[in-house]
N, CA and C atoms as an extended XYZ file, in Angstrom:
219
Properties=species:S:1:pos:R:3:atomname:S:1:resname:S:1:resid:I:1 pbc="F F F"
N       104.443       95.249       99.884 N   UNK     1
C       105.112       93.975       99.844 CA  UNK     1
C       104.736       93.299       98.531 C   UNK     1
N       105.492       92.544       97.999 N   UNK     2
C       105.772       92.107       97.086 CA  UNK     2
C       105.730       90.106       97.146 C   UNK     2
N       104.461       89.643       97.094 N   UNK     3
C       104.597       87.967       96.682 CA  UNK     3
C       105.004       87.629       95.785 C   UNK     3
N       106.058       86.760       94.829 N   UNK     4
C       106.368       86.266       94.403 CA  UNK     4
C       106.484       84.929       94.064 C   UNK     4
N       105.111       83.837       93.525 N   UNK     5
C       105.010       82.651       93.860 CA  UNK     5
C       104.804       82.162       92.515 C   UNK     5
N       104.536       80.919       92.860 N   UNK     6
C       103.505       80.181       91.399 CA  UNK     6
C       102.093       80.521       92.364 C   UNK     6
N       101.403       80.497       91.190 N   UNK     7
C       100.119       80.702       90.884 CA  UNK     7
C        99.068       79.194       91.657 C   UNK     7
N        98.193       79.031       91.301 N   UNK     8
C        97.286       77.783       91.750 CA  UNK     8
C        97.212       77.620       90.435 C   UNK     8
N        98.048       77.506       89.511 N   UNK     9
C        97.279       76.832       88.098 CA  UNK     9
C        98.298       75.615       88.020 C   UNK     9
N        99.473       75.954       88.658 N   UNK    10
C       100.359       74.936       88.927 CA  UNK    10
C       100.253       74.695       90.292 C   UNK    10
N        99.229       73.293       90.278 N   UNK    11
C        99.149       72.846       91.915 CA  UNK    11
C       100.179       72.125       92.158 C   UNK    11
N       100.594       72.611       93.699 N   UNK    12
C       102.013       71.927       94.575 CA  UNK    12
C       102.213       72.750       95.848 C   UNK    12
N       103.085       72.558       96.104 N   UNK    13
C       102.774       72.934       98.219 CA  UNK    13
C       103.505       74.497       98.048 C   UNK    13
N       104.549       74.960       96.851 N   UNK    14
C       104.663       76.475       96.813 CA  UNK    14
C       103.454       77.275       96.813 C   UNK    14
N       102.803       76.694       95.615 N   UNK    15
C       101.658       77.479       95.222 CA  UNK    15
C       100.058       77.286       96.144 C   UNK    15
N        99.909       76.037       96.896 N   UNK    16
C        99.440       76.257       98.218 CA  UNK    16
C        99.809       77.275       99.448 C   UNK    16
N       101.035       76.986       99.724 N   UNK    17
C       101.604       77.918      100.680 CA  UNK    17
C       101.511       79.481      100.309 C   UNK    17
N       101.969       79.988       99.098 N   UNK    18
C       101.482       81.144       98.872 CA  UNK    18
C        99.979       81.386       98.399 C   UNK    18
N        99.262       80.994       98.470 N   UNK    19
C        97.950       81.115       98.341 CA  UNK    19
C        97.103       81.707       99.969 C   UNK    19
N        97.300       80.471      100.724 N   UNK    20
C        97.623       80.845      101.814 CA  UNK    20
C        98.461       81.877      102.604 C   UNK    20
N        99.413       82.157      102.136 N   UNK    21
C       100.361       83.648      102.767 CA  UNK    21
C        99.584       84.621      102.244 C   UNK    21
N        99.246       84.456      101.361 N   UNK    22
C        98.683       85.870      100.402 CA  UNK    22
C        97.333       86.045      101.162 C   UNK    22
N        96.377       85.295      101.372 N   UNK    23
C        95.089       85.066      102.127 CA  UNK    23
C        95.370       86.077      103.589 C   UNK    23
N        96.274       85.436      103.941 N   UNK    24
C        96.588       85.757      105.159 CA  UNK    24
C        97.314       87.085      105.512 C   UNK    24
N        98.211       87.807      104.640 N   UNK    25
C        98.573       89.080      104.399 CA  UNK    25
C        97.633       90.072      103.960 C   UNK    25
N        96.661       89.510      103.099 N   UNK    26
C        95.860       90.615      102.494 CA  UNK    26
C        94.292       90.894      103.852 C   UNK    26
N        94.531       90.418      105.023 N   UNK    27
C        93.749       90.361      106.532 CA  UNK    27
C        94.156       90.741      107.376 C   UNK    27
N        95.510       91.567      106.788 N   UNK    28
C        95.997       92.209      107.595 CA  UNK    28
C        96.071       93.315      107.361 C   UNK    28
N        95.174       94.627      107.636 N   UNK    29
C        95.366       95.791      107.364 CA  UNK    29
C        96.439       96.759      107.600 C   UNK    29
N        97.658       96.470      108.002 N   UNK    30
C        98.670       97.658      108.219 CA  UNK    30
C        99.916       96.931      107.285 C   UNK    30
N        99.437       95.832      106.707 N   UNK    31
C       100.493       94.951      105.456 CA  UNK    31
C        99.272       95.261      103.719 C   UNK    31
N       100.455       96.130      103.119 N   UNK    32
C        99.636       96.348      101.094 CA  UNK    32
C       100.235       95.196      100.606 C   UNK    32
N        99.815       94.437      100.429 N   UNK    33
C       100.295       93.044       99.795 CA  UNK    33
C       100.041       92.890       97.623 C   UNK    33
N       100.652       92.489       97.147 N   UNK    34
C       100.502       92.505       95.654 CA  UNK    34
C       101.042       90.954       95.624 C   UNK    34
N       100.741       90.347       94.225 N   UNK    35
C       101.146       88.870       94.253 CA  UNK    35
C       101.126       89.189       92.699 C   UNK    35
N       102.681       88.278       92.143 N   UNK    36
C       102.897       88.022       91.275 CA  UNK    36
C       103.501       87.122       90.612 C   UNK    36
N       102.761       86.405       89.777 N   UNK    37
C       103.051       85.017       89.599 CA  UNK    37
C       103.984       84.689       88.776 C   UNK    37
N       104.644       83.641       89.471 N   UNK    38
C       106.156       82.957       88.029 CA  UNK    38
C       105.787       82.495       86.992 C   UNK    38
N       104.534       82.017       86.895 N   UNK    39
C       103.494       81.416       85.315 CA  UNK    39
C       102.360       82.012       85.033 C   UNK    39
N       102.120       83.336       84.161 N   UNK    40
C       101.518       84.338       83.631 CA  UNK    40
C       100.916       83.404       82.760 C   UNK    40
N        99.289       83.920       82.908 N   UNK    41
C        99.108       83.314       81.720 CA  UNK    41
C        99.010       84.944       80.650 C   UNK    41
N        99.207       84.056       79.291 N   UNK    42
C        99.071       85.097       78.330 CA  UNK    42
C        97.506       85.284       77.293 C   UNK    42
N        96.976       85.894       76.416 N   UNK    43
C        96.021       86.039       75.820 CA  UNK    43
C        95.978       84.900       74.507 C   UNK    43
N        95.672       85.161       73.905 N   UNK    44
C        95.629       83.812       72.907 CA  UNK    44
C        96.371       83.808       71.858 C   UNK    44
N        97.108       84.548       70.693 N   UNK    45
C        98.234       84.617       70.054 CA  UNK    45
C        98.874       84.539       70.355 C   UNK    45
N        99.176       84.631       71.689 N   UNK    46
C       100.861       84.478       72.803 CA  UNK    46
C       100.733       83.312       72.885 C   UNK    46
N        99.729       82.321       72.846 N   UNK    47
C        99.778       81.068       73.080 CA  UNK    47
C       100.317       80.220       72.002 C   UNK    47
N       101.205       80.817       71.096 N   UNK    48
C       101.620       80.037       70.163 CA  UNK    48
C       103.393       79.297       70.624 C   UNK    48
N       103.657       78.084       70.274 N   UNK    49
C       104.710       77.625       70.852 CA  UNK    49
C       105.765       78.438       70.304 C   UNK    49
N       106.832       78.514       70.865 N   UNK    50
C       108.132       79.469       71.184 CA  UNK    50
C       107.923       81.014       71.410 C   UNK    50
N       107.012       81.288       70.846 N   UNK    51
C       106.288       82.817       70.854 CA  UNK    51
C       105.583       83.024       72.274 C   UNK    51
N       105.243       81.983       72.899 N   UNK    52
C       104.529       81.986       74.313 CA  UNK    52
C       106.119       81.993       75.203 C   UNK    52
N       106.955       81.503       74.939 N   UNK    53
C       107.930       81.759       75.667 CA  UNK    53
C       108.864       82.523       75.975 C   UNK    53
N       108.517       83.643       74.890 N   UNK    54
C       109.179       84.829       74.892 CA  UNK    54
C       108.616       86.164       74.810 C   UNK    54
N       107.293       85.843       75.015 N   UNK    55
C       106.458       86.490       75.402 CA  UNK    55
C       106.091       86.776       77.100 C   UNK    55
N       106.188       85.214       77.258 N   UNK    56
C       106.615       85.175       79.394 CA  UNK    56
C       107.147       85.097       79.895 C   UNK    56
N       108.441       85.672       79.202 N   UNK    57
C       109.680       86.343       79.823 CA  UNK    57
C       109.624       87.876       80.016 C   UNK    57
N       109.233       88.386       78.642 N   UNK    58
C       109.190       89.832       78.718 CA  UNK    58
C       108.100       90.535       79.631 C   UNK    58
N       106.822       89.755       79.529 N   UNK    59
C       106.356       90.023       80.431 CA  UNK    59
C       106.018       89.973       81.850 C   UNK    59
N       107.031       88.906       82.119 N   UNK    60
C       107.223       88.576       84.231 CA  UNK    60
C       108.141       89.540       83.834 C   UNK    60
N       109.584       89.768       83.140 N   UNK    61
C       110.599       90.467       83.750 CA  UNK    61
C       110.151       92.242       84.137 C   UNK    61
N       108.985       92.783       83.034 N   UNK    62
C       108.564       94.001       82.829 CA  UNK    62
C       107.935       94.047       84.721 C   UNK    62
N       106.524       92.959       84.600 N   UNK    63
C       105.829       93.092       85.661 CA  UNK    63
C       106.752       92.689       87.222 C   UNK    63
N       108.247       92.444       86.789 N   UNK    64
C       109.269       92.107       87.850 CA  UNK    64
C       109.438       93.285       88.613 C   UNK    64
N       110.205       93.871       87.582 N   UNK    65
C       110.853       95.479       87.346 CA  UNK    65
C       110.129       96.468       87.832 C   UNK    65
N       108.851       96.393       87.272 N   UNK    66
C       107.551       97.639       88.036 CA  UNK    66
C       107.324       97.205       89.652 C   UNK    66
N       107.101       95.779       89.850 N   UNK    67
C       106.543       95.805       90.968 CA  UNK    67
C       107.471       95.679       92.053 C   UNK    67
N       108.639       95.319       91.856 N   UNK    68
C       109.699       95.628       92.721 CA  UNK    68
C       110.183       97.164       92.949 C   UNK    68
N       110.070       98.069       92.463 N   UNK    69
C       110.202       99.420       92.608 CA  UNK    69
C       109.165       99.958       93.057 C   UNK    69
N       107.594       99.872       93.150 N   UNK    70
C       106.801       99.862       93.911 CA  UNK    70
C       106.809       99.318       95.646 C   UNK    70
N       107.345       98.029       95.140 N   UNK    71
C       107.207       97.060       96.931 CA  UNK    71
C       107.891       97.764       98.013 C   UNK    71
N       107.502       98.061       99.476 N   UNK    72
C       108.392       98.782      100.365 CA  UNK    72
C       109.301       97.899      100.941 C   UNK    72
N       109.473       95.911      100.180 N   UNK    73
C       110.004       95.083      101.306 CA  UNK    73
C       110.116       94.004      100.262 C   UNK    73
């Protein structure tokens, strides 16, 4: 299975709630749970403005692409 949330770096009741789902899936041993966040952070040259933004595109859409062809759900 495949989470798809914001992260806790952006606090708000998505990224509570999946924090919590994820907690709670990964206690369940007959559920493989993976979580992947809508706000990646990047390394520190990526952190440059417009270059950070096209940098965390390519890399959610890459880590989209892999982990959805992995997920059974």
């Amino acid at each position: 299975m495949l989470l798809i949330a914001p992260s806790l770096e952006i606090v708000g009741g998505q990224a509570v709630q999946a924090d919590r789902l994820l907690a709670a899936l990964r206690n369940e041993p007959s559920v493989e749970v993976e979580f992947l966040p809508i706000n990646p952070r990047l390394p520190g040259l990526l952190q440059i403005k417009y270059v950070r933004t096209a940098a965390k595109l390519i890399w959610y859409l890459f880590k989209l692409i892999s982990g959805v062809s992995r997920a059974g759900v």
